[in-house]
C-alpha positions in Angstrom: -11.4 -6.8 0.8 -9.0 -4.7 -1.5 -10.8 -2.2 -4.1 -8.0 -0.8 -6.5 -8.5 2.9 -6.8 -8.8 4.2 -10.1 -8.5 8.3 -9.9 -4.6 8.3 -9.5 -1.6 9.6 -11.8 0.1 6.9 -14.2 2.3 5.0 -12.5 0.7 5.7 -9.3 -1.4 2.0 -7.8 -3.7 2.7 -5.0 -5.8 0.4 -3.0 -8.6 1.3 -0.6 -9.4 -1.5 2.5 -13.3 -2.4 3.1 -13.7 -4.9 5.8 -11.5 -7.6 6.7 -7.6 -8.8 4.0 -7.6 -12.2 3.3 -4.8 -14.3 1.3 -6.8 -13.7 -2.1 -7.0 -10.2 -1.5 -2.8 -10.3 -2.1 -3.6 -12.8 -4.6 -5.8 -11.9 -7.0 -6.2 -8.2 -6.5 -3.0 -6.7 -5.1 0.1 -9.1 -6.0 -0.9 -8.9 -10.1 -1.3 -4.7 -10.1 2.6 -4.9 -8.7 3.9 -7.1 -11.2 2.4 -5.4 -14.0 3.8 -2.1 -12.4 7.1 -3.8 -12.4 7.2 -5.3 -15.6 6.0 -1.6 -17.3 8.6 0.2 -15.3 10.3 -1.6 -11.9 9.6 0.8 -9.8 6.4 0.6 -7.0 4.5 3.8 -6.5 1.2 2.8 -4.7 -0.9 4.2 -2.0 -3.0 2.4 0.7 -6.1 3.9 1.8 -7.5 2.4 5.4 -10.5 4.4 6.1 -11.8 1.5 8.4 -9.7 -1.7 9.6 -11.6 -5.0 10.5 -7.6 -7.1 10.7 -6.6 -9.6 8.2 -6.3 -13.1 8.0 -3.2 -15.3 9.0 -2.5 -16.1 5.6 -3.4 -12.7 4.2 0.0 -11.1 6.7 1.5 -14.3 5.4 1.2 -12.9 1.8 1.9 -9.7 2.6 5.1 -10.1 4.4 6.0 -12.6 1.0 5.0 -9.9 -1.5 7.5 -7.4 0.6 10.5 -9.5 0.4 9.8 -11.0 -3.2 9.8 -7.4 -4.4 12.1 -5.9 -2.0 13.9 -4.0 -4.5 11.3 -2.7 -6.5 9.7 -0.7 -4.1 10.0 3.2 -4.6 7.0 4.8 -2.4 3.9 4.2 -0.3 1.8 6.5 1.1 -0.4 4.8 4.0 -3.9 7.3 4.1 -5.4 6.3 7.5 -6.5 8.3 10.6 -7.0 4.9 12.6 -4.7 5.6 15.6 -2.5 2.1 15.8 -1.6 2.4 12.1 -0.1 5.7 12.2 2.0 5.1 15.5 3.6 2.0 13.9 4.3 3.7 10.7 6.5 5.9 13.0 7.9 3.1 14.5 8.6 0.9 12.2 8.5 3.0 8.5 12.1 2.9 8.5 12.3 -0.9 7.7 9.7 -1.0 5.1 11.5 -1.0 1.7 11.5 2.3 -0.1 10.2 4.8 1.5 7.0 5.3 3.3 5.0 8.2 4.9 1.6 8.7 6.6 -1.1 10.7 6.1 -4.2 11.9 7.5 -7.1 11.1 5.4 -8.3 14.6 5.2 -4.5 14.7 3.5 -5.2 12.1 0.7 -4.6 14.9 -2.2 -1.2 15.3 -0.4 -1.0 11.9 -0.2 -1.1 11.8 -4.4 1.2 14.2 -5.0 3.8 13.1 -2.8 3.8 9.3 -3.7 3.8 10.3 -7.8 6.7 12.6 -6.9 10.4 12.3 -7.1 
């Protein structure tokens, strides 16, 4: 499940994880945040928060990989806020082919984590 996090800067979205993604997750909760984002302004600032991980459905990845090339050009920053292991190492792997740019944080680093995806 997806909870949109509230306490960020305008123009910043943010998303906490709970539990297990599924497809509505993308749906319902993440999908229409972007494309208001994008209609107010184009660009995507957002930050993902995975204090826990319990995996995600087969047709949640299949939204996600869809939202990512749908809006390929609109993304601007995201700030991944996890300290689960697997998550981190292939954000160092594999960050450079995300669109826009991404970076990692510890969660002990989430204020950081604010600041730099609201920044220019």
């Amino acid at each position: 499940m997806l909870e949109q996090l509230t306490d960020l800067p305008a123009g910043v979205l943010g998303f906490t994880a709970v539990g297990e993604l599924h497809a509505d997750d993308y749906r319902d909760v993440l999908l229409p945040a972007i494309e208001r984002a994008i209609a107010d302004g184009g660009k995507v600032r957002i930050l993902l928060e995975f204090p826990t991980f319990d995996g995600l459905s087969a047709g949640a990845l299949w939204e996600d990989l869809k939202m990512g090339v749908e809006h390929l050009t609109h993304w601007k920053r995201i700030a991944l806020v996890t300290d689960i292991e697997w998550m981190i190492h292939l954000t160092k792997l594999f960050g450079w082919m995300t669109p826009g740019e991404m970076k990692q944080f510890p969660l002990s680093e989430r204020t950081a984590a604010i600041v730099w995806v609201a920044s220019d």
